[in-house]
C-alpha positions in Angstrom: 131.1 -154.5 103.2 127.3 -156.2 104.1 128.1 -155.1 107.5 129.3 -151.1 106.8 126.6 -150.9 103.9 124.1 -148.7 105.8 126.2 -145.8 106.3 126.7 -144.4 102.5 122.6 -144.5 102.5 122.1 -142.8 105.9 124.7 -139.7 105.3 122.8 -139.4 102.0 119.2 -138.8 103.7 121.6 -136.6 106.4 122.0 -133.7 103.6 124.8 -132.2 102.6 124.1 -128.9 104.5 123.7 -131.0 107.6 126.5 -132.6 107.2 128.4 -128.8 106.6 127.1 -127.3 110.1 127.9 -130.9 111.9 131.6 -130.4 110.3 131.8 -126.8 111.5 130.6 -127.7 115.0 132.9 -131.0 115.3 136.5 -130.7 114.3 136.8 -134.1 114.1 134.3 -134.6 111.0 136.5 -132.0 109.2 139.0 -134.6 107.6 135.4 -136.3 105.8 134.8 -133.4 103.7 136.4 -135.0 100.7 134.6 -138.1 101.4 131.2 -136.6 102.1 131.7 -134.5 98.5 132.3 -137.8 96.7 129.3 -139.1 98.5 127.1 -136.5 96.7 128.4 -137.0 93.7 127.9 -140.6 93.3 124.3 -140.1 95.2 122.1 -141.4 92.1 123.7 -144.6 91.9 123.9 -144.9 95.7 120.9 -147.5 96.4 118.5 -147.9 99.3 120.6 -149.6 102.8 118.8 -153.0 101.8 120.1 -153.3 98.4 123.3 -152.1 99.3 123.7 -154.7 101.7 122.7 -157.5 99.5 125.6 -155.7 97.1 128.0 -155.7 100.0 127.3 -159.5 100.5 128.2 -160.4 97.2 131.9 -158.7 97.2 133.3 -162.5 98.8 131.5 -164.8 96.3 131.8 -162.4 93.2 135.6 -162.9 93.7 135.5 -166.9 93.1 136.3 -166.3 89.2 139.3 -164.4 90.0 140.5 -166.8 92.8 139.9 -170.0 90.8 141.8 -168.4 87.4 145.0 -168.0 90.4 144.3 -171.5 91.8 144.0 -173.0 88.3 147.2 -171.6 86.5 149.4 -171.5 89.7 148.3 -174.3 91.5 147.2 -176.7 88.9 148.7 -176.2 86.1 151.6 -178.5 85.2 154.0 -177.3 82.4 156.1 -179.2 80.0 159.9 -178.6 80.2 161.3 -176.2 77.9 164.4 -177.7 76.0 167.7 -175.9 75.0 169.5 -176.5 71.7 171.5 -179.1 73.4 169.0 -180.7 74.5 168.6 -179.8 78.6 165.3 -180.0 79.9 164.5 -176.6 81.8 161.6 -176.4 84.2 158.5 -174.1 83.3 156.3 -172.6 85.7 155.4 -169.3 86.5 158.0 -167.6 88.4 160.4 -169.0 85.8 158.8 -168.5 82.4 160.1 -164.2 82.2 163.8 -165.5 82.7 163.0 -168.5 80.2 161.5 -165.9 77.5 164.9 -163.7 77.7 167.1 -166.8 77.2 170.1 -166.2 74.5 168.8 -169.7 73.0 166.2 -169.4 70.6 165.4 -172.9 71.4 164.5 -172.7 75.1 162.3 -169.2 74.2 160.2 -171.4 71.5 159.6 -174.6 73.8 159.1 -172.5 76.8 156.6 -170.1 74.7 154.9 -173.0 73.5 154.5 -174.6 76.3 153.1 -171.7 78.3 151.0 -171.2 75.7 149.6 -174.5 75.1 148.6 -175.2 78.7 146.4 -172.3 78.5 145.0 -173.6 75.1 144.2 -176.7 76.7 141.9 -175.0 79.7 140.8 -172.8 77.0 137.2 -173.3 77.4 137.4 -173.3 81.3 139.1 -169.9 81.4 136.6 -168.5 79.0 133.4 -169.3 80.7 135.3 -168.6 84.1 136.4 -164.7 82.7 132.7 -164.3 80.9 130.8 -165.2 84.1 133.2 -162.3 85.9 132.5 -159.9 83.5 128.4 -160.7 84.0 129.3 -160.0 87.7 130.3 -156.7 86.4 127.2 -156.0 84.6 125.2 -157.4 86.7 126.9 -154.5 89.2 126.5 -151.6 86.2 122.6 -152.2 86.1 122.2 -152.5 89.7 124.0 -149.0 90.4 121.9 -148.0 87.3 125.2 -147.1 85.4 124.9 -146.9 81.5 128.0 -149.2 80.8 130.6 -150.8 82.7 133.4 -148.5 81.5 131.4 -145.4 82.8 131.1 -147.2 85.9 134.6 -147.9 86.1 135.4 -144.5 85.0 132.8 -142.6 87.5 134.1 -144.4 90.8 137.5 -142.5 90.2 136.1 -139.6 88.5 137.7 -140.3 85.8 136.3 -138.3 82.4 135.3 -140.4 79.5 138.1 -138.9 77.1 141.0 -140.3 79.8 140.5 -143.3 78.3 139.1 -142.8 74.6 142.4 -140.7 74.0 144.5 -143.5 74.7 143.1 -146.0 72.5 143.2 -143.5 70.2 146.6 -142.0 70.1 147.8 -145.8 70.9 146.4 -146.7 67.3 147.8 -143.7 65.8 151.1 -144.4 67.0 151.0 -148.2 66.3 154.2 -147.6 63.9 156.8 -146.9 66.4 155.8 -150.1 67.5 156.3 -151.8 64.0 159.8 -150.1 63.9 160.6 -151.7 67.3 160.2 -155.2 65.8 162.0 -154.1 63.0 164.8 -152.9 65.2 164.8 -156.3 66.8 164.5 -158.4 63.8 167.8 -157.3 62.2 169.9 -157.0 65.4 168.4 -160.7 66.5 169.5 -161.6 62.3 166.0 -163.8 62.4 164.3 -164.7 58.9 161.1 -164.2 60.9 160.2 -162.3 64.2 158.1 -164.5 66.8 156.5 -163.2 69.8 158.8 -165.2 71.9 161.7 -163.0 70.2 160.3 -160.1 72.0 162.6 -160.5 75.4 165.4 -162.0 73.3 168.8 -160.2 74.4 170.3 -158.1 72.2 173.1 -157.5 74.0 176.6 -159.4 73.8 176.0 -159.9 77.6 173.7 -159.3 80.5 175.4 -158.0 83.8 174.5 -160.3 87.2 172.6 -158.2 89.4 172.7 -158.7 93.3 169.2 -157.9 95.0 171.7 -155.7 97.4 173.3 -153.9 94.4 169.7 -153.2 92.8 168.7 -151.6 96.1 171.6 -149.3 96.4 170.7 -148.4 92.4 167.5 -148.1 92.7 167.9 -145.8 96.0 170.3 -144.0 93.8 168.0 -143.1 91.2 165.2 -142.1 93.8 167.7 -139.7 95.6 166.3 -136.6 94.0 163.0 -137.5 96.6 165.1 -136.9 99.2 167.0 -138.8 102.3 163.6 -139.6 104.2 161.9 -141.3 101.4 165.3 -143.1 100.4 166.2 -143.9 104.1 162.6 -145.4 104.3 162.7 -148.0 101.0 166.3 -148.6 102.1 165.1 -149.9 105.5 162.4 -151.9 104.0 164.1 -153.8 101.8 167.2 -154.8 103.7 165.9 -154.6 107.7 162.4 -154.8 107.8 162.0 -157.7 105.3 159.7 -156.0 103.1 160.2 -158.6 99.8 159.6 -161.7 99.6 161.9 -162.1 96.6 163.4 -165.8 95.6 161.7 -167.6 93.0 160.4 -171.1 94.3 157.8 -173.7 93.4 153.8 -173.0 93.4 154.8 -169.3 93.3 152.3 -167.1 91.4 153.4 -165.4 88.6 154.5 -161.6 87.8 154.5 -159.2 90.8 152.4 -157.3 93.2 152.6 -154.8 96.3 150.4 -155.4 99.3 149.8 -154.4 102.8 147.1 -152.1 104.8 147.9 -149.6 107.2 149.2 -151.2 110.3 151.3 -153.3 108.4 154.6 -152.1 106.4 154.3 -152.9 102.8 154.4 -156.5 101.6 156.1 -157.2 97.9 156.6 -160.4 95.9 158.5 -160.7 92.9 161.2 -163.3 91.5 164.5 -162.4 91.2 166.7 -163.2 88.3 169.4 -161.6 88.7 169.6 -158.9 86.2 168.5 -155.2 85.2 164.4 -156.5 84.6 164.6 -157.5 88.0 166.1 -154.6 89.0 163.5 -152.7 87.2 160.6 -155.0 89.0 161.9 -154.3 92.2 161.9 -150.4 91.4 158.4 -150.2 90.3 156.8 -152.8 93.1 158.8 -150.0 95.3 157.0 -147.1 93.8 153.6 -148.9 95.2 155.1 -150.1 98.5 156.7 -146.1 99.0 153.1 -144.9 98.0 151.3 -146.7 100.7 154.0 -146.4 102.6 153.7 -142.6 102.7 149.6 -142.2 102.7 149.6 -144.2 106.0 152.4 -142.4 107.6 149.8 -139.1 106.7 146.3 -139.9 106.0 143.2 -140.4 108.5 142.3 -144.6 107.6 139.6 -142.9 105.3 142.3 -141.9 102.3 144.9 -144.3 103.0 144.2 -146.3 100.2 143.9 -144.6 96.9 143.1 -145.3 93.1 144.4 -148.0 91.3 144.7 -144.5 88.6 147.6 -143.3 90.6 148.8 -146.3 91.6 150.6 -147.1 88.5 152.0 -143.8 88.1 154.0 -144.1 91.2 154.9 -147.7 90.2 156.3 -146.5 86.5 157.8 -143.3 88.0 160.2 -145.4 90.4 161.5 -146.9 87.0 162.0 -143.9 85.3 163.9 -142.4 87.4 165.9 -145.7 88.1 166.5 -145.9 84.3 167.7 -142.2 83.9 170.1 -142.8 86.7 171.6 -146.3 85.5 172.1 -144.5 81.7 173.7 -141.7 83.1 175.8 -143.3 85.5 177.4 -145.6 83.2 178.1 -145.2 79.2 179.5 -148.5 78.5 177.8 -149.6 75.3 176.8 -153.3 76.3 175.2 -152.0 80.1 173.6 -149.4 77.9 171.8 -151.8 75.2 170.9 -153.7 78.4 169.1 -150.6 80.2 167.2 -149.5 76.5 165.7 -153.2 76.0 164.7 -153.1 79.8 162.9 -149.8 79.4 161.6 -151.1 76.0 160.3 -154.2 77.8 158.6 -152.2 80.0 157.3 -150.1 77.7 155.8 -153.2 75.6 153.7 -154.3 78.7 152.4 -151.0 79.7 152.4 -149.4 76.6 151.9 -152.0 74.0 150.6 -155.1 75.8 148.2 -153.2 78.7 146.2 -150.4 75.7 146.1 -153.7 73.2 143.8 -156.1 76.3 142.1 -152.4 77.2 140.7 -152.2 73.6 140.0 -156.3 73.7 138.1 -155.8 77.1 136.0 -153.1 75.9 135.0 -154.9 73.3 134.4 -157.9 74.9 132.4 -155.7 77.9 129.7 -154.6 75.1 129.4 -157.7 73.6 128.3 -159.3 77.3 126.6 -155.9 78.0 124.4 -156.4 74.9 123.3 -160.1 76.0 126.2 -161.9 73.2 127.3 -165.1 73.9 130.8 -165.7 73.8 133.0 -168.9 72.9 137.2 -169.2 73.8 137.3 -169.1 69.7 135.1 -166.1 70.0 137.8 -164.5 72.4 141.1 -165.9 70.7 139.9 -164.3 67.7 139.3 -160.9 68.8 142.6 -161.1 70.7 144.4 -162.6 67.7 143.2 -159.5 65.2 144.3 -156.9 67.7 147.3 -158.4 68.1 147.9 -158.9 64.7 147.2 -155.0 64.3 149.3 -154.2 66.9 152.4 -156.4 65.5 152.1 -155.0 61.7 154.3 -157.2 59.3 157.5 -157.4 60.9 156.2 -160.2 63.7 155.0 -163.9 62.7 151.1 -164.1 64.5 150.0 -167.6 65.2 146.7 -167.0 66.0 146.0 -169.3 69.0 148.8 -168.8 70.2 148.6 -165.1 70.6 145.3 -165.3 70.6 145.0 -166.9 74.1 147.1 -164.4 75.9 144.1 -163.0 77.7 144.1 -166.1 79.4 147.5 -165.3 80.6 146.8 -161.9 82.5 144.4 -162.2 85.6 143.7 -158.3 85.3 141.1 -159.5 83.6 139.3 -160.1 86.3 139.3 -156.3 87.6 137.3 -154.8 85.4 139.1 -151.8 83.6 142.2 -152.3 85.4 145.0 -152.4 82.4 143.8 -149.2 80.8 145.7 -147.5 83.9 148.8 -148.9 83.2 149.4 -146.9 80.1 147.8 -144.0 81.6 149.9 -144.8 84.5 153.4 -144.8 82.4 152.6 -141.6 80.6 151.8 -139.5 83.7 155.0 -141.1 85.7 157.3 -140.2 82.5 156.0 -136.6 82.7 156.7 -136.7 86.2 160.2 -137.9 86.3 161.4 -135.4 83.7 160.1 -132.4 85.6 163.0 -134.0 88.3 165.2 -134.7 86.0 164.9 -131.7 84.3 165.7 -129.6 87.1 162.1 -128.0 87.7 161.6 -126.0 90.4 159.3 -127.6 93.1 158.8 -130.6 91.2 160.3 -133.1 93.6 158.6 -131.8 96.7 155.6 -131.8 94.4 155.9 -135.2 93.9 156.6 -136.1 97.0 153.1 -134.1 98.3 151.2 -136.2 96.1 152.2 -139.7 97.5 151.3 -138.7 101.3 148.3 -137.2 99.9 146.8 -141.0 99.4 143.2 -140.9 98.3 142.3 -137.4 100.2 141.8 -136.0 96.4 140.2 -136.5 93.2 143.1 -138.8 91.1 143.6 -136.3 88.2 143.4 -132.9 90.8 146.0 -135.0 92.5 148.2 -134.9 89.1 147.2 -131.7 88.4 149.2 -130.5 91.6 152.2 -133.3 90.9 152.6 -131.1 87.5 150.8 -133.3 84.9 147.2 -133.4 83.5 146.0 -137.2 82.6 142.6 -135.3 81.0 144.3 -134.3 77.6 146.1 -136.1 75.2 149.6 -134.3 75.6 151.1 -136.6 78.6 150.6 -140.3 76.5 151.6 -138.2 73.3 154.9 -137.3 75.5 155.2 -141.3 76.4 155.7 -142.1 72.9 158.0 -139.7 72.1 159.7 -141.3 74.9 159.8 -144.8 73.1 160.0 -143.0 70.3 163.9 -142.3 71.6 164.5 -145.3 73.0 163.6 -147.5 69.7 166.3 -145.2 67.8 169.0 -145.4 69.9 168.9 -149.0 70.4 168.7 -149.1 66.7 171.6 -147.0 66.6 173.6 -149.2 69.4 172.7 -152.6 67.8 174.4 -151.8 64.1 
């Protein structure tokens, strides 16, 4: 980035109508035109080529907070077994603790929640001052790109309007009671006295089918069929030829799931399999990203091959819709049914419950920094605590350091605005996958347009053309009216 950082600076002092006439006379600077237009817009927070140098020097040291939260909690950190009801120790540790939190025994969820828990509790302090300094980092970037806040920062990079992200929190808190009847829902078909969070992944079904990593390819290729043969041919290839996923669970093995590569590469994926419809759902939305990437190399000069973390998730969350509304439709046995509703409500609680709840705790803690506050692990267990509590009404049991250390537990913390896309991201993808569904004319081709398309746009013209408009309130509306369903006819399978 030091070594790149005088060219932004230079085109700048070019002109734009240099730069038009060059593009005119030389074909090959045609493809820039996007790129020189975001150029311009971001001029005044464009710096001189010393300053952006020093900037560019400090992308490989500014990432040591983020690299020492991943060395500390999956590296370091040691667990305490979790214990079943008969007394079996079961091993903790990141790539196990999902499975361990949809155990049938209450028993195992508790230890293994408390255990989780309480190994962040007891690095606290350490995480705190580790996620604060990031977040300085992040200032300290704001005031030297002469940004008002970090969130218009965040938001400007993308081009992303103010209101994107001020309608979500909003309509998030407005629809807070679907949530509430969720837990309600899960209370009386669980028959607990008292909801805990480690209830939330507690099966509700009589039984949870085995899943093969084979047989969640072929349903997940099923569900993506509308796309067409090329893009299922492709994600078929990768995960069963071309070694694409890197999917068995296995000591010192970081937590959750990501999709990686660069072009010159095929797309790299890890995840942990457990052998049942939330893995199948991983694998579909790790697939969205990896078919993304896939597709913006196969078409796009290096310049857009990546493209914003905005679209990103909808891509991810739209591989799962479509995987869901194939696997309901494809089989009405009430069990399978139950088991598809509490995955899609599981997804739906980290994207659209979990993601807008640490979006409104890192805005807050953003101004705090931003207006020179100091800040204590109490300081940010609290905060996370009352938003939580908010967020579970009075159907869920809140201890507050428990809960209240979950920020601990997400490293997307340490990209700055990064969660607030995943409920934008599940909105937009839901709209998306029922124009398919639906049977709209164009939409799958449109679709598919806007994955090759990479970063060659502005993200929300990009979903404007896709068929869905992230800039008003009627797409995240829709998404909950989506749970909305889902909630009632679970309620109405469980009685």
């Amino acid at each position: 980035m030091s070594a790149q950082s005088f060219l932004d600076p230079q085109l700048l002092r070019v002109g734009r109508t240099k730069l038009r006439q060059w593009m005119k006379a030389e074909p090959l600077l045609a493809k820039y035109a996007h790129y020189y237009d975001d150029l311009f817009r971001k001029q005044k927070h464009v710096r001189s080529a010393e300053v952006e140098e020093v900037l560019g020097m400090l992308a490989d040291p500014f990432s040591g907070p983020h690299m020492l939260n991943n060395m500390l909690t999956s590296a370091d950190f040691q667990f305490r077994p979790a214990r079943s009801t008969a007394g079996v120790e079961l091993p903790v540790a990141q790539s196990t603790f999902d499975e361990l939190m949809a155990n049938p025994d209450r028993e195992v969820r508790r230890t293994a929640f408390e255990s989780y828990t309480g190994q962040y509790l007891a690095f606290k302090n350490t995480s705190a001052q580790n996620l604060v300094s990031s977040i300085k980092q992040n200032v300290l970037m704001m005031r030297a790109r002469r940004q008002r806040t970090t969130l218009d920062m965040a938001l400007f990079e993308s081009n992303i309007p103010g209101r994107v992200f001020t309608n979500l929190l909003s309509i998030f808190r407005k629809n807070l009671p679907t949530w509430h009847k969720y837990w309600a829902v899960r209370k009386r078909a669980l028959a607990v006295d008292t909801l805990q969070p480690y209830d939330i992944w507690a099966p509700m079904a009589a039984s949870r089918p085995s899943v093969t990593y084979e047989q969640a390819v072929d349903w997940v290729c099923a569900g993506m069929a509308p796309l067409g043969e090329d893009y299922v041919q492709a994600m078929r290839r990768g995960c069963l030829e071309q070694r694409w996923v890197d999917s068995m669970p296995s000591k010192g093995k970081t937590d959750g799931a990501f999709s990686a590569g660069s072009p010159g590469t095929h797309p790299f994926i890890l995840m942990s399999w457990d052998h049942n419809i939330f893995s199948v759902s991983t694998l579909a939305h790790e697939l969205g990203h990896s078919m993304h990437s896939y597709m913006a190399w196969q078409t796009q000069p290096l310049v857009y091959s990546n493209y914003s973390l905005f679209v990103a998730e909808v891509a991810s969350n739209f591989n799962q819709a479509m995987t869901r509304g194939h696997l309901l439709k494809s089989n009405t046995e009430k069990a399978f049914q139950i088991n598809v509703l509490e995955e899609a409500l599981s997804n739906f609680h980290r994207y659209f419950f979990i993601m807008p709840t640490l979006a409104r705790f890192e805005l807050e803690v953003h101004q705090r920094i931003e207006r020179g506050a100091g800040l204590t692990a109490s300081d940010l267990n609290a905060l996370m605590a009352d938003l939580f509590t908010e967020g579970y009404g009075e159907q869920m049991h809140v201890d507050r350091e428990q809960v209240g250390i979950t920020w601990a537990t997400f490293g997307h913390m340490y990209s700055d605005y990064y969660v607030y896309q995943y409920a934008t991201g599940i909105s937009g993808a839901n709209a998306l996958a029922k124009r398919i569904l639906d049977g709209v004319p164009g939409a799958a081709g449109a679709y598919v347009d806007f994955l090759k398309a990479g970063g060659s746009q502005y993200p929300l013209e990009l979903l404007k053309k896709a068929g869905v408009n992230l800039a008003t309130p009627k797409p995240v509306e829709s998404a909950f009216g989506v749970l909305s369903e889902y909630v009632d006819k679970l309620d109405e399978l469980t009685r």
